[in-house]
C-alpha positions as CSV (number, residue, x, y, z in Angstrom):
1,X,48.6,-47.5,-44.8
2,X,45.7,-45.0,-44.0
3,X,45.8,-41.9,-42.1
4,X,44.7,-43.0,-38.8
5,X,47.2,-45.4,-39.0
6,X,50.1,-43.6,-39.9
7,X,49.3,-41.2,-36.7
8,X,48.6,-43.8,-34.2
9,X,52.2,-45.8,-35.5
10,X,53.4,-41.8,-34.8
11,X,52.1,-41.6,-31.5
12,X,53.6,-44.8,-30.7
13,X,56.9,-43.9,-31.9
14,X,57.1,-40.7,-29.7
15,X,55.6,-42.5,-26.7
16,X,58.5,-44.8,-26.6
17,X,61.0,-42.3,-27.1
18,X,59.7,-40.2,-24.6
19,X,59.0,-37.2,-27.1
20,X,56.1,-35.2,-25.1
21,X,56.1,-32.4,-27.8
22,X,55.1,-35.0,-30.7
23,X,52.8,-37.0,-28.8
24,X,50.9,-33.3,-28.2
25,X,50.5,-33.1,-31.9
26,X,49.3,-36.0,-32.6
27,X,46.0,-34.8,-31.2
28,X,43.5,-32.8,-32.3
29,X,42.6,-29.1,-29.8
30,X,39.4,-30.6,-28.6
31,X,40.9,-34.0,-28.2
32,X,39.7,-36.2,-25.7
33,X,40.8,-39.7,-24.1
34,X,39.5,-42.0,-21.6
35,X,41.9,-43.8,-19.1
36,X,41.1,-47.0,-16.8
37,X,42.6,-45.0,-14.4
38,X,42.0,-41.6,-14.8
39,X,38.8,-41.3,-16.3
40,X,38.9,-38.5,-18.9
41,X,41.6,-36.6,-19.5
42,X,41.1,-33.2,-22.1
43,X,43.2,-31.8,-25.2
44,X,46.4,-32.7,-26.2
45,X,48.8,-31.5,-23.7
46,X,46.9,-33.1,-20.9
47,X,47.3,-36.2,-22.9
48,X,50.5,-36.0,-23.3
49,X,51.5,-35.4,-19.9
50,X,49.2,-38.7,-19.2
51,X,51.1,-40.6,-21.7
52,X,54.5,-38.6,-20.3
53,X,54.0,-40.0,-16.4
54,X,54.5,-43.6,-17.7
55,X,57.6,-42.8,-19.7
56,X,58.9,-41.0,-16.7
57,X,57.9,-44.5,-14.2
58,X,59.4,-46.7,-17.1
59,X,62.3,-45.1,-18.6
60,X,63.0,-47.9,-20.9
61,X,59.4,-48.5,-22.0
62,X,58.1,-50.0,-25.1
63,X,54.9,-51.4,-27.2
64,X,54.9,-55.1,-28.4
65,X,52.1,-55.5,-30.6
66,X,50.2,-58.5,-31.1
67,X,47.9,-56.6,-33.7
68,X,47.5,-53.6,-35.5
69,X,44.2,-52.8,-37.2
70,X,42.6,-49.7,-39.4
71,X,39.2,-49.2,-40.2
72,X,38.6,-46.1,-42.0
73,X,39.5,-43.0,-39.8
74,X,39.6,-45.9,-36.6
75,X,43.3,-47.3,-35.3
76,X,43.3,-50.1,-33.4
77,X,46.5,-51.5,-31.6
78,X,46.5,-54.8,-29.0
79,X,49.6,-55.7,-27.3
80,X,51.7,-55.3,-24.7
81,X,53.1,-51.9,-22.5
82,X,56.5,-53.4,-21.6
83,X,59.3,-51.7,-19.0
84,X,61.0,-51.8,-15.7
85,X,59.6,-49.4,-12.6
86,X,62.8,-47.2,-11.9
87,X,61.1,-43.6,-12.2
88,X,58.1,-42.9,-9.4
89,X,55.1,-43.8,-10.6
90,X,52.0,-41.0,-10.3
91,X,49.0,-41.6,-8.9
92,X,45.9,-40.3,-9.9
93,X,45.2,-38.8,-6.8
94,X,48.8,-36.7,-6.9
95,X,51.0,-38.5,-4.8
96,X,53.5,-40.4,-5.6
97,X,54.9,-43.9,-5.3
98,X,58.9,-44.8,-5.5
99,X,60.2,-47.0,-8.4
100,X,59.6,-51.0,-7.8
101,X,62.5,-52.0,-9.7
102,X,60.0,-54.6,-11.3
103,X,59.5,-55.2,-14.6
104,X,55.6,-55.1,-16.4
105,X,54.0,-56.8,-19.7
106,X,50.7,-55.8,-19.3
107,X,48.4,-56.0,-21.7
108,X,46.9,-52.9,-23.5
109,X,44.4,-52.0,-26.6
110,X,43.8,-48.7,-27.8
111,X,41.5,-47.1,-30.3
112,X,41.8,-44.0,-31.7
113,X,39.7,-42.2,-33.8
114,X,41.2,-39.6,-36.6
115,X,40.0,-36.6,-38.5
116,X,42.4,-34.4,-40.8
117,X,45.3,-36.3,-39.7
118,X,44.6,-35.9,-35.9
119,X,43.2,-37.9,-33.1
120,X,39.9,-36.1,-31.8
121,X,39.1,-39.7,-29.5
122,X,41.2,-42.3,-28.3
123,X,40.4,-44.9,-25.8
124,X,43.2,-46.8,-23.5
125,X,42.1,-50.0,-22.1
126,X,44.6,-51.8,-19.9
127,X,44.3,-54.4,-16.2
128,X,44.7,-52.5,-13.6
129,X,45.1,-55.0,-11.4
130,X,47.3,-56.6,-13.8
131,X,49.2,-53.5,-13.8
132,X,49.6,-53.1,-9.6
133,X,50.2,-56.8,-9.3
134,X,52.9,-57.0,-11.7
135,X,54.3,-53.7,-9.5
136,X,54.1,-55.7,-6.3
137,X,51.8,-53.2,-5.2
138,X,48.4,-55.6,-4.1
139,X,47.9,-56.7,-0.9
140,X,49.8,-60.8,-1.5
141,X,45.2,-62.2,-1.1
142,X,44.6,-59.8,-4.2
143,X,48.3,-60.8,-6.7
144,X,47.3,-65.0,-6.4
145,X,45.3,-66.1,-9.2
């Protein structure tokens, strides 16, 4: 197991246990990551606190993977962002909505690129509308397939 790796199966870890202070230093000072839903988001406590909200909407929240890849100083994980809504969920505009009670398995990828044992970039990709449908949250015209 490489570097990149090794951090991104760290990150992972202290995402899921809801560890704020060891998914900050997982990141490099001039980090920098790109959401689906809040656009860029700028060094690692920022990040963390990103990372943070979900823990805080999905208490029991965990990561099933379906791959894990490494290329060089790149990580690469695909799977699945599983948990149940009993914590309100932030929105990007500030407010706030109340716990669903419903559970989510959306699926996520994320790349991360590492130098000197630190992620400078790392790239979230997961359905939104996936994500709010799941939640109950779409107007009933927009959750039918």
């Amino acid at each position: 197991m490489g570097q990149a790796r090794e951090v991104m199966d760290r990150l992972t870890t202290a995402v899921t246990a809801r560890d704020k202070e060891t998914q900050a230093a997982c990141y490099a000072a001039d980090a920098v990551a790109f959401t689906p839903d809040e656009g860029e988001v700028a060094g690692p406590e920022a990040i963390s606190n990103y990372l943070s909200q979900f823990g805080e909407a999905f208490p029991d929240i965990s990561y099933e993977y379906a791959q894990k890849y490494e290329a060089g100083n790149v990580a690469i994980d695909e799977g699945f962002v599983v948990g149940t809504n009993t914590g309100p969920l932030p929105l990007p505009s500030g407010e706030t909505l109340p716990p669903t009670g419903k559970s989510i398995r959306v699926r996520s990828c994320d790349i991360a690129h590492v130098e000197g044992g630190l992620i400078t970039t790392h790239h979230f990709y997961f359905d939104q509308m996936e994500f709010l449908g799941q939640l109950g949250l779409l107007p009933e015209s927009l959750s039918k397939p």
